[in-house]
C-alpha positions in Angstrom: -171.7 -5.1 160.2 -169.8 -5.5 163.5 -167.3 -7.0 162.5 -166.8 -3.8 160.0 -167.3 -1.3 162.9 -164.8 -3.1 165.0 -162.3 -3.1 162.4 -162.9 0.5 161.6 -162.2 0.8 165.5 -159.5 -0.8 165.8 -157.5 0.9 162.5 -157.9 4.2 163.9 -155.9 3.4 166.6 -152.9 1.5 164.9 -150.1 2.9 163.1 -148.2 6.7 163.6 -150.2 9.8 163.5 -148.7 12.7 161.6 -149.6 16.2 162.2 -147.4 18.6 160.3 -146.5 21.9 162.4 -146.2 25.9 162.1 -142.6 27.5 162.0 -142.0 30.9 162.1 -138.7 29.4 160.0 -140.6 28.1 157.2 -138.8 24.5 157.9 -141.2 21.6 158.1 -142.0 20.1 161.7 -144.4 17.2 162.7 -145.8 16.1 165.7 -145.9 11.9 165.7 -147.4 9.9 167.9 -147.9 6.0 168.1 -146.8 3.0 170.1 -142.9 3.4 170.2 -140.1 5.9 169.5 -138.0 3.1 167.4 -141.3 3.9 164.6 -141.7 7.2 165.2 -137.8 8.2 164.5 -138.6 6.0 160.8 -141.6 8.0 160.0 -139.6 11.4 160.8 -136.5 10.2 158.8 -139.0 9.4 156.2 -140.4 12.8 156.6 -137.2 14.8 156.5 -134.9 12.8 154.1 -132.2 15.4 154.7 -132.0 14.7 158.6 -134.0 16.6 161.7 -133.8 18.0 164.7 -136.0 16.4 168.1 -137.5 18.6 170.2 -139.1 16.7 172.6 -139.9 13.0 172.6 -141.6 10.6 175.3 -142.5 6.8 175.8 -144.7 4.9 178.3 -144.3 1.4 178.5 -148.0 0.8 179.6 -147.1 -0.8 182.5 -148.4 0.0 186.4 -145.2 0.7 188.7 -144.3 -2.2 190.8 -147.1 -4.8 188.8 -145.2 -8.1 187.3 -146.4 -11.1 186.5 -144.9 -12.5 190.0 -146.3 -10.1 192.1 -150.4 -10.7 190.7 -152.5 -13.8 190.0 -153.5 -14.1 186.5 -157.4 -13.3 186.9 -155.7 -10.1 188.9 -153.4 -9.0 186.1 -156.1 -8.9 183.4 -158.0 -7.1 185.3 -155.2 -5.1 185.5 -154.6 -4.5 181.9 -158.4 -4.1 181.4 -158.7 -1.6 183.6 -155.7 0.2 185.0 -152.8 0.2 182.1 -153.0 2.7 179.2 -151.5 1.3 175.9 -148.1 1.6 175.2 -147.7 5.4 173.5 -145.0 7.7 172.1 -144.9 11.2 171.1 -142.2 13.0 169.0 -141.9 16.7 167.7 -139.6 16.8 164.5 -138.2 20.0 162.7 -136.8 19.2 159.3 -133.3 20.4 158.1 -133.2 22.7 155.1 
């Protein structure tokens, strides 16, 4: 049962979210997010099949500013990315052409 609740866990985190958006147009828009812009600008061409518009789009790498593998010890830099570095993430917002 652990093992199921882990797993449950773990799959709400994976993959692009999708949240479709209000126009005052009538067009479809979506807000994505997920791990990486690359996967986030397939789900909206998969979205809008006749091409769209970005309105605003970001990326974190995850990564602490001036933290390589050089500069830390290993037992430092897990600590590191147990503690201090949020996951990689993306966000997109999308409006669909007519």
């Amino acid at each position: 049962m652990p093992g199921l609740f882990a797993l449950l866990l773990l799959g709400g985190c994976a993959g692009t979210q999708v949240r479709a958006l209000a126009t005052d147009s009538g067009q479809d828009a979506y807000d994505l997010r997920g791990t990486d812009l690359g996967a986030l600008s397939a789900e909206a061409n998969r979205l809008c099949p006749q091409g769209h518009a970005v309105l605003r789009q970001w990326q974190s790498s995850g990564q602490l500013a001036g933290v390589n593998a050089e500069s830390v010890s290993a037992n430092e830099f897990a600590w590191f990315i147990s503690y201090d570095v949020a996951r990689p993430q993306a966000q997109m917002s999308v409006v669909c052409k007519a």
